[in-house]
C-alpha positions, 0 to 999 in steps of 0.5 A, spaced: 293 690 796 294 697 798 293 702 794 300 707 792 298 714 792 302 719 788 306 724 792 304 731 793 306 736 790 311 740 793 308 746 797 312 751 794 310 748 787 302 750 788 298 747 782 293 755 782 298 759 782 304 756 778 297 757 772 295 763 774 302 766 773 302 763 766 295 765 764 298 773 767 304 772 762 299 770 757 294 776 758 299 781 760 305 779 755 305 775 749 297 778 748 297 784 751 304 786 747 302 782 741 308 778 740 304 772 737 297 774 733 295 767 734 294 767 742 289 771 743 283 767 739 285 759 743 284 764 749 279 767 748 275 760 746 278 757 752 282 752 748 288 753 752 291 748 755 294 749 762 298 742 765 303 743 772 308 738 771 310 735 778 316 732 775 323 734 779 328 731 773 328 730 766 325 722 765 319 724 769 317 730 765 319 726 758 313 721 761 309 727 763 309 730 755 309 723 752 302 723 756 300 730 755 302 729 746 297 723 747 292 726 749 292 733 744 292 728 739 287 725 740 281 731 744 278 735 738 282 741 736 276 745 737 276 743 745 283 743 745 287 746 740 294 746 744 297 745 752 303 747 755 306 743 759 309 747 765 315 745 768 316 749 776 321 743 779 326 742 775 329 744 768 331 750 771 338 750 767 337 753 760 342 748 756 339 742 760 333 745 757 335 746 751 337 739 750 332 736 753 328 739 748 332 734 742 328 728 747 322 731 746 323 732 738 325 724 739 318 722 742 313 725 737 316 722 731 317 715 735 309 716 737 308 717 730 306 725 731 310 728 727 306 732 722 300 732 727 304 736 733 310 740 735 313 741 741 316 749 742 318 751 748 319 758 753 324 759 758 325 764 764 332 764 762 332 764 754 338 767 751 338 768 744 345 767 742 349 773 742 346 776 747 347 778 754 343 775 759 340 781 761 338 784 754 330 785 754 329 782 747 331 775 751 324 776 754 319 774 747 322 766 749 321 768 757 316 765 761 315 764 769 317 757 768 320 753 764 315 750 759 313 745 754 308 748 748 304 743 744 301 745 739 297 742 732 301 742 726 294 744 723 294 750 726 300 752 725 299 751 718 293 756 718 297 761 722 302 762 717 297 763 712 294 767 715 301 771 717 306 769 712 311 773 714 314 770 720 319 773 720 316 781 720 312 778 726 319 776 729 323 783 727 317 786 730 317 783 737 324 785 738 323 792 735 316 792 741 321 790 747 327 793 745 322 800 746 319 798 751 326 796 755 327 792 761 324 797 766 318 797 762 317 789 762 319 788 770 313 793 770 309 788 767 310 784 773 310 778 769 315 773 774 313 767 778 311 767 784 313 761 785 320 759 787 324 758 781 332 757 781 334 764 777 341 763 777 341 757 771 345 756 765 346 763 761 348 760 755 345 761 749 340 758 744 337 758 738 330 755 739 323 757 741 
């Protein structure tokens, strides 16, 4: 019986690079900006996750989180306390990704996850509704690639206790990088080095 190897992932894709360009966001933006005071710790302690999915449509990157759902649930949080699942080859649309994510949502609760994990997400071409595409603040939902953010729903809930007020978080970011501004953020060089289709969609969303 002749064994059936996977497909290598395509050249432009390389596995190094696309998580190298996701650790620099996390250390330049999210980190370095403090948009998420929770971040740092999971880093520091190496308990971050980093998956690069291989998936060039929906249905194969739905199989990809379903995978990597099982997997948080049952790894101790202390080894791994959430994963991001990075999606280079396809989703570049932002409202097939956007809709996407209600499959993702679908697929914890018929997993049985629902209040053990939650599915967020970040996108290169996010847009806050009532925004323009270019408005700088779009960028606290931006990152290289498209991205699928696992996390434990116990770790949330410590978050919170430890920051009730989410949404002073949130006014804060805006306030950060609306001082900062888009020159400021380009600076930060914090884009994919890999080829991602920046054209997508520019219509509006409403979830992280």
């Amino acid at each position: 019986m002749t064994e059936t190897l996977p497909l290598p992932m395509p050249a432009s894709f390389p596995h190094d690079t696309v998580k190298e360009d996701m650790v620099r966001w996390l250390e330049r933006a999210v980190i370095g900006l403090n948009l998420c005071p929770f971040a740092k710790a999971v880093h520091v302690k190496e308990q971050i996750h980093y998956v690069v999915s291989e998936a060039t449509d929906g249905r194969a990157l739905l199989e990809d989180l379903q995978r990597e759902l099982e997997a948080l649930a049952e790894i101790s949080p202390e080894r791994r306390d959430t994963t991001l699942l990075m999606a280079p080859g396809c989703m570049e649309d932002f409202l097939d990704f956007n809709d996407f994510l209600a499959l993702a949502d679908d697929l914890v609760e018929a997993m049985d996850l629902g209040g053990i994990l939650q599915v967020a997400s970040f996108h290169p071409q996010f847009q806050f509704e009532g925004t323009d595409v270019d408005d700088v603040t779009n960028s606290t939902n931006r990152a290289p690639y498209p991205t699928l953010h696992l996390l434990r729903e116990d770790s949330i809930d410590r978050a919170v206790e430890a920051f009730p007020e989410a949404e002073a978080i949130f006014e804060r970011n805006i306030e950060v990088l609306e001082e900062l501004g888009a020159d400021g953020w380009k600076a930060l060089d914090v884009g994919p080095r890999c080829p991602v289709a920046a054209a997508g969609s520019t219509g509006a969303g409403e979830r992280a």
